[in-house]
C-alpha positions as CSV (number, residue, x, y, z in Angstrom):
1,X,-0.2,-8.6,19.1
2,X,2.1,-5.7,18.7
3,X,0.3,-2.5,17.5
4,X,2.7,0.0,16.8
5,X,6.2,0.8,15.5
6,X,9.4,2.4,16.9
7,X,10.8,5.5,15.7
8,X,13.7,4.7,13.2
9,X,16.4,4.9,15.2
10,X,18.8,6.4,12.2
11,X,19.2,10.4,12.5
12,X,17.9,12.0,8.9
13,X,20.4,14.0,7.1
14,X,18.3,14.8,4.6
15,X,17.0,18.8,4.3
16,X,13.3,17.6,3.8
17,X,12.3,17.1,7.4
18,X,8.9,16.6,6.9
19,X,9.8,13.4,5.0
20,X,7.5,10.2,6.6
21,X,10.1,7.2,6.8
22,X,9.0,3.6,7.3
23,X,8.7,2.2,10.8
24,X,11.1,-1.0,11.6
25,X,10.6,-3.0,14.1
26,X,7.4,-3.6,15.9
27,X,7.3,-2.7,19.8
28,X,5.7,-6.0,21.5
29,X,3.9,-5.3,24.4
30,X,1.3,-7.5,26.9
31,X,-1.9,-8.4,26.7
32,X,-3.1,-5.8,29.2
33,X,-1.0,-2.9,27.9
34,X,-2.8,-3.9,24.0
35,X,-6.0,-3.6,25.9
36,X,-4.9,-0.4,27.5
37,X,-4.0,1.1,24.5
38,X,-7.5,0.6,22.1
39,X,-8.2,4.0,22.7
40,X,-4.5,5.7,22.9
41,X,-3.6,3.7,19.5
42,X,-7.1,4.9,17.6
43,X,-5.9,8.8,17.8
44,X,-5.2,10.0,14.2
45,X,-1.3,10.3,13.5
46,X,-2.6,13.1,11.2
47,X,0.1,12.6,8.7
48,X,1.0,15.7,6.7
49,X,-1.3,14.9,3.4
50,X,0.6,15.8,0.2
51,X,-0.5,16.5,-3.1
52,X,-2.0,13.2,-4.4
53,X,-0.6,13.8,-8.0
54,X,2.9,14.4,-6.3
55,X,2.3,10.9,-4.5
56,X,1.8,9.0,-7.6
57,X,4.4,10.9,-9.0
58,X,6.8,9.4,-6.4
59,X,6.1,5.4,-8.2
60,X,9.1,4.6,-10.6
61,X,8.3,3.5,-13.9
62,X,8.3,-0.3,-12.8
63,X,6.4,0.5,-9.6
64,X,3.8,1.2,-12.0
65,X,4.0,-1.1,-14.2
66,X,3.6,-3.7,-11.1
67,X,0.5,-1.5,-10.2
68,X,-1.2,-1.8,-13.6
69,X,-0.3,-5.5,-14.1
70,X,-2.2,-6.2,-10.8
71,X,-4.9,-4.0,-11.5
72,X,-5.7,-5.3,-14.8
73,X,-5.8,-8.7,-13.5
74,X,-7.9,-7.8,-10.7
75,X,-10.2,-5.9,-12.6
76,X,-10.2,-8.7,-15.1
77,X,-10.7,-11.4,-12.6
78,X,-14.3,-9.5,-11.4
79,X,-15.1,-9.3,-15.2
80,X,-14.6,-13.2,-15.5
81,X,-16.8,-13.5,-11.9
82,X,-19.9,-11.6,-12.8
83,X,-20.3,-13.3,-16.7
84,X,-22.3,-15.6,-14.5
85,X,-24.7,-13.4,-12.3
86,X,-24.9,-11.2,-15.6
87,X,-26.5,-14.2,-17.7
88,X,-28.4,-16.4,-15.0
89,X,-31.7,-16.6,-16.8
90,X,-30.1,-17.2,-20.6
91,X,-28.3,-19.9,-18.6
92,X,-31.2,-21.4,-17.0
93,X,-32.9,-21.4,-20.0
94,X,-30.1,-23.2,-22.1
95,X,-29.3,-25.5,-19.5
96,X,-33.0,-26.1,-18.6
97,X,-32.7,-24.9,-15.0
98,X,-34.2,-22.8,-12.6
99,X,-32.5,-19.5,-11.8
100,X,-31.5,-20.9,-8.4
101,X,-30.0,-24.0,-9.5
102,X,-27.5,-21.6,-12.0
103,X,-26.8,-20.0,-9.0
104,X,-25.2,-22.7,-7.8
105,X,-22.2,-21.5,-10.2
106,X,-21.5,-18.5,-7.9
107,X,-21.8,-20.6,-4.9
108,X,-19.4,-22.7,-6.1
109,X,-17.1,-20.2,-7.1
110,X,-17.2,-18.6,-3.8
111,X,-16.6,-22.2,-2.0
112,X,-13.4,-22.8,-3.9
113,X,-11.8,-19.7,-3.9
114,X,-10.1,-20.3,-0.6
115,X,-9.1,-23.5,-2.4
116,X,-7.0,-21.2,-4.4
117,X,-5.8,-18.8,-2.4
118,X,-3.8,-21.4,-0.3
119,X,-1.9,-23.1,-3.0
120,X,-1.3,-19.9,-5.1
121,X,-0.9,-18.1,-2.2
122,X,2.1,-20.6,-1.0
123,X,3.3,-21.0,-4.3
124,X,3.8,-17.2,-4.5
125,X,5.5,-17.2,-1.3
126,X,7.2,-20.0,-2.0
127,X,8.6,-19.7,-5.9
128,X,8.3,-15.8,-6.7
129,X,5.5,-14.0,-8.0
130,X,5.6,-14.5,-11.3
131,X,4.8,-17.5,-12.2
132,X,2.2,-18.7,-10.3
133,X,0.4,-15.3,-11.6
134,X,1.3,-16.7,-15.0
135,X,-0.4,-20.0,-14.2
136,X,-3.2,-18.6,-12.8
137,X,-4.4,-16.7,-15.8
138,X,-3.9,-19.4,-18.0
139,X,-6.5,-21.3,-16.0
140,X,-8.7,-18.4,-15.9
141,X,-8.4,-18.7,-20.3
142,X,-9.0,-22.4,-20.4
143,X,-12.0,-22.0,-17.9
144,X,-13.8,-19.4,-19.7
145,X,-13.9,-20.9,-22.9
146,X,-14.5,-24.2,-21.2
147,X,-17.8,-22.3,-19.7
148,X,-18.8,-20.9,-23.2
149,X,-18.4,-24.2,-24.3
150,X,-20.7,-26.2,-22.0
151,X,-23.5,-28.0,-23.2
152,X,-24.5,-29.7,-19.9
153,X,-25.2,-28.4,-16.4
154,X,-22.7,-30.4,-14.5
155,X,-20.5,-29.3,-17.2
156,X,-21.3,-25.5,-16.2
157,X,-21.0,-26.8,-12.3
158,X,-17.4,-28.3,-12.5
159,X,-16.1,-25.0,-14.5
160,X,-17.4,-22.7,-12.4
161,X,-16.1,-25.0,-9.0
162,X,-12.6,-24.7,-11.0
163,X,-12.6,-21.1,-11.7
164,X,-13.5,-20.5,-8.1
165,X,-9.7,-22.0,-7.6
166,X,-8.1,-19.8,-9.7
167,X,-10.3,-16.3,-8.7
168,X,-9.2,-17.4,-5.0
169,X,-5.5,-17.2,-5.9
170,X,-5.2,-14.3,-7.5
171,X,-6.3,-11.7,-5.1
172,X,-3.3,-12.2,-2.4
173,X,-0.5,-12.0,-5.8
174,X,-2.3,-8.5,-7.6
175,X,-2.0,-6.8,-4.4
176,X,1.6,-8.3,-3.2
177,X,2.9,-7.3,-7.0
178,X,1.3,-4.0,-7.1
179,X,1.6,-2.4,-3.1
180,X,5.0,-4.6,-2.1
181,X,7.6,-2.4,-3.8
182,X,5.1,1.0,-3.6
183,X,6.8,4.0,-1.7
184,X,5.1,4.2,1.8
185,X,3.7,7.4,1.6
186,X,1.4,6.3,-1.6
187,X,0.7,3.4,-0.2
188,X,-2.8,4.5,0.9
189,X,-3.7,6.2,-2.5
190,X,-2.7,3.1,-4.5
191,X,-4.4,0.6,-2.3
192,X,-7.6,2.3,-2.5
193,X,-7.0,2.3,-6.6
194,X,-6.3,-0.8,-6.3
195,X,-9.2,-2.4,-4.8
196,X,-11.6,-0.2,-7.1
197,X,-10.5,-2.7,-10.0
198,X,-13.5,-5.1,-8.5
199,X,-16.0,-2.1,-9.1
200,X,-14.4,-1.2,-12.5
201,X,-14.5,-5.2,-13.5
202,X,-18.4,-5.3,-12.6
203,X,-18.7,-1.8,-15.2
204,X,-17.2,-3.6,-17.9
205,X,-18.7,-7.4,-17.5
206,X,-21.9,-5.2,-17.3
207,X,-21.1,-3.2,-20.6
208,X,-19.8,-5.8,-22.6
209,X,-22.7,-8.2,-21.9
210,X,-25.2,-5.4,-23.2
211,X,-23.2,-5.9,-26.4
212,X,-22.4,-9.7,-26.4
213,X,-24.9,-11.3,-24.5
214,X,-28.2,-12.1,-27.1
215,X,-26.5,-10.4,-29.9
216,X,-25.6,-13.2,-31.6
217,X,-26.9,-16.8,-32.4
218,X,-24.7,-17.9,-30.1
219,X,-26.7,-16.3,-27.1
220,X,-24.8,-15.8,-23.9
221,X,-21.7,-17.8,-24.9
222,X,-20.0,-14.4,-26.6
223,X,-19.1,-12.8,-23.3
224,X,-17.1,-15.9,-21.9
225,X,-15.5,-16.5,-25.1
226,X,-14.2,-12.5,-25.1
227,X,-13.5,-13.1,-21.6
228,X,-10.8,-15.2,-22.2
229,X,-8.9,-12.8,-24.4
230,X,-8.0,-10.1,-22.0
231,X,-5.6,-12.6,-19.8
232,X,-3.8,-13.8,-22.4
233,X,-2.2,-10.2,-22.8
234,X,-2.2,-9.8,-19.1
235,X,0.0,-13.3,-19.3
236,X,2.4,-11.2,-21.4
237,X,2.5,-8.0,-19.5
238,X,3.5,-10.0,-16.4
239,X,6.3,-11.9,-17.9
240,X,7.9,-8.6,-19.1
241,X,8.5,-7.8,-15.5
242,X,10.7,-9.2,-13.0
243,X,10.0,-10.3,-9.6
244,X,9.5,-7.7,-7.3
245,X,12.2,-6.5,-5.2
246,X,11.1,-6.9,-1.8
247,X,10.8,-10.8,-2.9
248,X,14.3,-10.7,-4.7
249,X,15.6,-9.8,-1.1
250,X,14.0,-12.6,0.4
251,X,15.2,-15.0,-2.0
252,X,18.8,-13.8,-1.8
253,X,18.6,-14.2,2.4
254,X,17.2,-17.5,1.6
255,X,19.7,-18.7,-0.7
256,X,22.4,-17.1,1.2
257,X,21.7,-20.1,4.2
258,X,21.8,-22.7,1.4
259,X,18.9,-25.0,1.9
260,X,15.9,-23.3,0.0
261,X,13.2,-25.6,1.3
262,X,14.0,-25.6,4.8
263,X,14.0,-21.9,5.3
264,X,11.0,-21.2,3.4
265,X,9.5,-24.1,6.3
266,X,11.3,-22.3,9.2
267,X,9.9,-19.2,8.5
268,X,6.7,-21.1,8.1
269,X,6.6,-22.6,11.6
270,X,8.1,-19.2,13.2
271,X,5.1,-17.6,11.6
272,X,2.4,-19.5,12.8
273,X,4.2,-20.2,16.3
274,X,4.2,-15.9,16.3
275,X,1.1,-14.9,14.6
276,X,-1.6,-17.4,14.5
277,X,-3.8,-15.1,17.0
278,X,-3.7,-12.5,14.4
279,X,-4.4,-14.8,11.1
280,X,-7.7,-15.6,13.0
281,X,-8.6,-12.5,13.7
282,X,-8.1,-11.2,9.7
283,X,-10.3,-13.6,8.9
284,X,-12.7,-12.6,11.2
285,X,-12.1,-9.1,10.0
286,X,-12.5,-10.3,6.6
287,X,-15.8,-11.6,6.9
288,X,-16.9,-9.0,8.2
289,X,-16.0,-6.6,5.2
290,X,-17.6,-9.4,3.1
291,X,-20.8,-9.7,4.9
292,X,-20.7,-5.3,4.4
293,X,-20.5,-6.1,0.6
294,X,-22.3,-8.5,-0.2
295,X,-24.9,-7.5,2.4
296,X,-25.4,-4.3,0.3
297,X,-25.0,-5.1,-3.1
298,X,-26.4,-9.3,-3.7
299,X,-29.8,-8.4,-3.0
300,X,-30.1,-5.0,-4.0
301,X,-31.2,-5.4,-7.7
302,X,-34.3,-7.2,-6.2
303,X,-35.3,-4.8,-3.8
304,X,-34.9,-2.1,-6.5
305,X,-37.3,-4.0,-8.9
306,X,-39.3,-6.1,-6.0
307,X,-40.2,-3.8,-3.4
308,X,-40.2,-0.6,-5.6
309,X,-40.8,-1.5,-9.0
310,X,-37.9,-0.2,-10.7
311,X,-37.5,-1.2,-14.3
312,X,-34.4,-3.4,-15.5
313,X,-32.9,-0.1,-17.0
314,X,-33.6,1.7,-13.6
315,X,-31.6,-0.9,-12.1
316,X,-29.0,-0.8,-14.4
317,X,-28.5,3.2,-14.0
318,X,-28.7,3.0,-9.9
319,X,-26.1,-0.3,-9.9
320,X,-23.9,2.0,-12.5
321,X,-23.7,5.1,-10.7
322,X,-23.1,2.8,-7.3
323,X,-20.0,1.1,-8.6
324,X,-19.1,5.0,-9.5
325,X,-19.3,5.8,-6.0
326,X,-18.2,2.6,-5.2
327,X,-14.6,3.3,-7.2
328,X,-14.4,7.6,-5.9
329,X,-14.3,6.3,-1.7
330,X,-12.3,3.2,-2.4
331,X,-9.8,5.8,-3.8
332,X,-10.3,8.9,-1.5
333,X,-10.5,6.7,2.0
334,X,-7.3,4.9,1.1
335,X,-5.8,8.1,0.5
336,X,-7.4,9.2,3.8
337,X,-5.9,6.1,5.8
338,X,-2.4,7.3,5.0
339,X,-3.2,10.8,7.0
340,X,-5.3,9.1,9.8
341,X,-4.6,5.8,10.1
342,X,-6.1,2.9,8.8
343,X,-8.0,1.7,11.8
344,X,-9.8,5.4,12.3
345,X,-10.3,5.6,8.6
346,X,-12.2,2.1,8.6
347,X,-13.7,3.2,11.5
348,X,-15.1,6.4,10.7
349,X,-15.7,5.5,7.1
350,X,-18.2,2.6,8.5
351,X,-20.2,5.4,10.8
352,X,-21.0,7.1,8.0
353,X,-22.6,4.3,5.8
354,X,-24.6,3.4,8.9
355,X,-26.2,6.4,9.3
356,X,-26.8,6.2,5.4
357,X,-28.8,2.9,5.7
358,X,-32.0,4.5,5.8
359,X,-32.0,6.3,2.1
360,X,-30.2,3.7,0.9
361,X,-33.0,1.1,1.6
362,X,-36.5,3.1,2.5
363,X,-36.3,5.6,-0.3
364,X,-38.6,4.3,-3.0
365,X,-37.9,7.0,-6.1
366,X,-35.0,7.6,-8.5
367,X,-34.0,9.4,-5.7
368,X,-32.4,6.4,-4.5
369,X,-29.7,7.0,-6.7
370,X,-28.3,9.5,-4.9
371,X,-28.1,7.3,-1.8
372,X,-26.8,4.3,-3.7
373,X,-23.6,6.4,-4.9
374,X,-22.5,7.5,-1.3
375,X,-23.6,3.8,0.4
376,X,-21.3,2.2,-2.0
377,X,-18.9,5.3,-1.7
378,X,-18.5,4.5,2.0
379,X,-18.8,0.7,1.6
380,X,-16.1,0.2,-1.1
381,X,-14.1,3.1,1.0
382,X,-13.9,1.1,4.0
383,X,-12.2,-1.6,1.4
384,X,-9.9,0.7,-0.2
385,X,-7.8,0.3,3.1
386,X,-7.9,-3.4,3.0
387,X,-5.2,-4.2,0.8
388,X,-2.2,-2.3,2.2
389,X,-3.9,-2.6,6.2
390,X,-4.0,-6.4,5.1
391,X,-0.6,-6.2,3.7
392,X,0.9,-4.5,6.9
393,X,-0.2,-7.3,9.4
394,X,1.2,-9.9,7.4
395,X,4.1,-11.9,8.0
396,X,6.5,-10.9,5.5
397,X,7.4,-14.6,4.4
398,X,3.6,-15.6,4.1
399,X,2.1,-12.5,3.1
400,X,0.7,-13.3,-0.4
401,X,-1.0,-16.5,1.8
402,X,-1.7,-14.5,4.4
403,X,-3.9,-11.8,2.9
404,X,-5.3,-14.2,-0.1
405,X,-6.6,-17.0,2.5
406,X,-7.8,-14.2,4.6
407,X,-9.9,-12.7,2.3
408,X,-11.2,-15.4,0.5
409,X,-12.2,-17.2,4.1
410,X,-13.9,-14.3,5.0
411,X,-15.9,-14.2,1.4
412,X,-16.8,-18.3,2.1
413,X,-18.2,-17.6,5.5
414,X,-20.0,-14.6,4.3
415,X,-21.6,-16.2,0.7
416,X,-24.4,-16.7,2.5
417,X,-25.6,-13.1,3.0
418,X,-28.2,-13.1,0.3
419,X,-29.9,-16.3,1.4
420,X,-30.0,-15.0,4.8
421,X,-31.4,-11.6,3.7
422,X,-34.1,-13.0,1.4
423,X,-35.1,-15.8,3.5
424,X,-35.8,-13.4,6.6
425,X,-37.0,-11.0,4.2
426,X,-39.9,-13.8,2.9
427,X,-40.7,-13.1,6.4
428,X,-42.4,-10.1,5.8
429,X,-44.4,-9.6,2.7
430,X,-46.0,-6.8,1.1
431,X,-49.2,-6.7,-1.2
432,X,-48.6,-9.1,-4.1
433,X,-48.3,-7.1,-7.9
434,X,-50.8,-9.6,-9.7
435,X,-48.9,-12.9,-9.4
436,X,-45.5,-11.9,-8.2
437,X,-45.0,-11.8,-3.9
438,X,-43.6,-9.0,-2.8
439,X,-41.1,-8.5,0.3
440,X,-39.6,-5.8,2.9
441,X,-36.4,-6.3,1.5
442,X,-35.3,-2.6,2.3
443,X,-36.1,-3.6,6.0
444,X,-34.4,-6.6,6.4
445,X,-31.4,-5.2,4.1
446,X,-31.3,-2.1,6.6
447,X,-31.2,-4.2,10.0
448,X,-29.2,-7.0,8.7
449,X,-26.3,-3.8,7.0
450,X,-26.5,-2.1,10.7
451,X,-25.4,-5.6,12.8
452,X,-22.9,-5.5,10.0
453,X,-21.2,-2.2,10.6
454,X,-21.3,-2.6,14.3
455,X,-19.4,-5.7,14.1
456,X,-16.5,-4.2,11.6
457,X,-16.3,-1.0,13.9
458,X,-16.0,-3.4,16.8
459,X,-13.5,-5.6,15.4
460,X,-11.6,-2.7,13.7
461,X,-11.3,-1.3,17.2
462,X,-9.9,-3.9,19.3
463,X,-7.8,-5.0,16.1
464,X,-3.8,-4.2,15.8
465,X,-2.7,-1.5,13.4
466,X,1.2,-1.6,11.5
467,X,0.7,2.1,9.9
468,X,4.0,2.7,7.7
469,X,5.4,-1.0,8.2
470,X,8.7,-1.6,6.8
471,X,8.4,-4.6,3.7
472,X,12.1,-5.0,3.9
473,X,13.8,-7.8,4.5
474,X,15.8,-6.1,7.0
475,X,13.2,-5.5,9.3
476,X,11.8,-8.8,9.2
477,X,12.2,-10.4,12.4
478,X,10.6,-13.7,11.5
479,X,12.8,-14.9,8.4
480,X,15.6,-13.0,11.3
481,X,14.5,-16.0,13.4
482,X,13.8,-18.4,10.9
483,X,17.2,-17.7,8.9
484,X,19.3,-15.6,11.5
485,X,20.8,-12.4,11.5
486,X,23.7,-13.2,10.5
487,X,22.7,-14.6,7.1
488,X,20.4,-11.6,6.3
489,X,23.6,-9.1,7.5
490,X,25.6,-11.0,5.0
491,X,22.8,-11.2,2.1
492,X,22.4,-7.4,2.5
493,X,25.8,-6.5,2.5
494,X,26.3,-8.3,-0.8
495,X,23.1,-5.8,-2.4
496,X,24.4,-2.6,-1.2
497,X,27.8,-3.4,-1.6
498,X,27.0,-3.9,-5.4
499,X,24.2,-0.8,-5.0
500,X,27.3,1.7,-4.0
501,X,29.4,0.5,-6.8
502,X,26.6,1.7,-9.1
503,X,26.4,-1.9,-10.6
504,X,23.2,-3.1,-9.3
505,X,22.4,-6.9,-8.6
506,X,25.0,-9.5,-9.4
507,X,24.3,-11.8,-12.2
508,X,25.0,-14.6,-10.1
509,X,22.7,-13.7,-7.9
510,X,20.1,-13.2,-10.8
511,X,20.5,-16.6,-11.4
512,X,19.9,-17.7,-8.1
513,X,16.5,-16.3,-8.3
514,X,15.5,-18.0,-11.3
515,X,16.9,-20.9,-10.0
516,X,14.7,-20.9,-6.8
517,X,11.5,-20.2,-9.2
518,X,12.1,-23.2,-11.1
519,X,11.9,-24.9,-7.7
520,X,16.3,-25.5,-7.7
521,X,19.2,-23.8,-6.1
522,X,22.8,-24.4,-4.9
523,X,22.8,-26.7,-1.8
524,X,26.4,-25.6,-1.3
525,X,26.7,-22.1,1.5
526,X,28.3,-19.2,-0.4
527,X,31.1,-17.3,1.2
């Protein structure tokens, strides 16, 4: 794998020498010299750290407006995913089930979401952005009122299975839209904000069901109907903007060789021939930062009211006040990562929520809340680098696949963390509270948290880093294979030549991207 980037070559004539520019191409080395260089690689680049306001300061009006439109989707897309574990018992009760069997709905979602990642994820790739985005939340509209709707179990079971295929593919297309065009200096800061819309979706699926859930003589079906609205003007947002830019590049280099199709499978096959070592190991990587989430958070609620006896509003306050924390580390580490890298930020970030373990699962007050805030603050900061550190490995062609797949393999492998914490803890039981069985659920929580950390540090460690990677189309040297350098010389030339005439991109050319999103283009080479 290569690890880290060459100095641009290109002498700065700007005044600001402190400026941070991109890094181009990748410096391949050997096996043994990647080994040697674990340690060497790990040492802080201790960026200079600017003013975080100056950073976001730095995004252009449609950078933003990419940034919110991904946001708001993501956000919306945890909303949509926790109607379900917000309303399991009104569920069980309607559908007559056992709480289990309704959990089966979560299960399934999680099964199918890699299901979804890989054809949205192509798709995105493939035809733009947009569109598949579009199609996406449409599905996520029709499958929410479809679940509000239900009247049968297997009803609730094949919604739930098909919303798992549209949650999976919308992870790897928020964060391509939001962080592909984002100046590389903010890139930290707006991937940790980014990934804190899962936290913020939980805070408002968990406030709007204290006022829709039961507050009507509809019951529970209230907070799926509402949560069909939202994407419906998230639908519009996104078709106010255009593609991004970085993929209005690629298109152009694609179009420029003639045959659409054939590219898009050349840079295919040069991808996996080149990085299939390194799409194993983000999935690897990936489950890992699953199992650390769901480890920490699915079983919580019921150690809180099963081992300690919290009330349900005690639960709600300390689950409140984590996602809080939850939301400040994403944001702050992902700042962080930008300054010290985004291996030593994981790594470091991960230390600390081990050694806050103990609070976290043996303290038996209100106290607790405390430790909740600053577990989830380091749990949720170790994912606020995820995004962009995901974005960076990825193969420029593939990268909406790449880190969509990635993520949501890792989440399949590790939906299992709460049966395997609650069926060890059954292993050792406390002093029953009249009827109800009682576990060491802080214990087994605790152990099972600490394997979990060691294995992220681990794999963070002997993992490859691409701090500052160039999105460009320039310094791609995959589509260069796939395409060849020529093609891309000449595709560029045509952009800047219209660039330093002040004239921007060629209608024709504009065309020629709508074209190749409606799945046509011109078969014939241009000059």
């Amino acid at each position: 794998m290569a690890d880290q980037y060459a100095e641009d070559k290109a002498v700065d004539s700007s005044p600001n020498r402190d400026e941070v520019h991109e890094s181009h191409s990748p410096h391949h080395m050997t096996a043994g010299e990647y080994v040697r260089t674990r340690f060497s690689t790990l040492k802080p680049p201790m960026n200079k750290a600017p003013n975080p306001l100056r950073l976001l300061a730095m995004l252009s009006g449609k950078q933003w407006l990419f940034f919110l439109v991904g946001f708001i989707a993501w956000t919306w897309d945890a909303f949509d995913f926790f109607t379900v574990s917000l309303t399991v018992s009104d569920l069980a009760e309607t559908f007559g089930k056992t709480n289990t069997q309704i959990t089966w709905g979560i299960t399934l979602v999680l099964m199918f979401r890699s299901v979804g990642s890989i054809a949205f994820g192509l798709a995105a790739d493939r035809y733009g952005r947009k569109w598949p985005f579009v199609v996406n939340n449409i599905l996520f509209i029709v499958l929410e009122l479809g679940t509000g709707f239900c009247q049968t179990y297997k009803q609730f079971l094949a919604c739930r299975a098909l919303f798992g295929i549209a949650m999976g593919g919308l992870y790897g297309n928020a964060a391509a839209t939001a962080l592909e065009d984002c100046p590389e200096e903010a890139r930290g800061l707006v991937s940790g904000m980014l990934q804190q819309g899962y936290a913020f979706g939980y805070l408002l699926a968990t406030a709007f069901a204290r006022g829709l859930v039961n507050t009507t003589s509809h019951g529970w079906r209230p907070l799926f109907w509402f949560g069909a609205c939202p994407p419906v003007l998230i639908i519009i947002f996104r078709l106010c903007l255009p593609e991004t830019a970085a993929y209005q590049e690629r298109v152009l280099v694609r179009n420029e060789r003639g045959n659409i199709g054939a590219t898009f499978i050349a840079e295919g096959k040069v991808a996996l021939k080149r990085h299939w070592l390194l799409l194993i190991y983000l999935v690897l990587l990936m489950a890992g930062f699953n199992f650390m989430s769901h480890g920490s958070q699915d079983l919580y609620p019921t150690m809180l009211t099963n081992q300690y006896n919290f009330s349900a509003n005690a639960v709600t306050v300390t689950q409140v006040v984590a996602n809080l924390g939850a939301m400040t580390g994403g944001t702050v580490v992902g700042y962080c990562s930008q300054i010290f890298g985004r291996r030593f930020s994981i790594i470091g970030i991960s230390i600390l929520g081990g050694a806050l373990l103990y609070p976290y699962t043996f303290t038996s007050s209100h106290a607790v809340i405390a430790a909740a805030f600053f577990e989830q603050f380091c749990v949720q900061g170790a994912w606020g680098v995820i995004p962009i550190h995901l974005m960076e490995l990825s193969p420029g062609s593939f990268r909406t696949f790449v880190v969509g797949t990635s993520y949501q393999l890792g989440n399949l492998v590790s939906s299992a963390s709460s049966t395997i914490e609650s069926t060890i803890g059954a292993r050792f039981p406390l002093p029953p509270k009249g009827k109800t069985k009682r576990y060491k659920y802080g214990l087994v929580m605790c152990i099972f948290m600490g394997c979990v950390y060691l294995y992220v540090i681990v794999l963070t460690f002997v993992g490859p880093e691409y701090l500052r990677r160039s999105f460009e189309v320039k310094d791609d040297a995959d589509i260069a294979e796939a395409a060849g350098h020529n093609t891309i010389e000449a595709a560029m030339a045509r952009i800047h030549q219209r660039e330093s005439m002040g004239m921007g991109m060629e209608q024709s050319d504009r065309e020629d991207i709508e074209r190749i999103e409606k799945g046509t283009a011109r078969t014939s080479e241009r000059a």
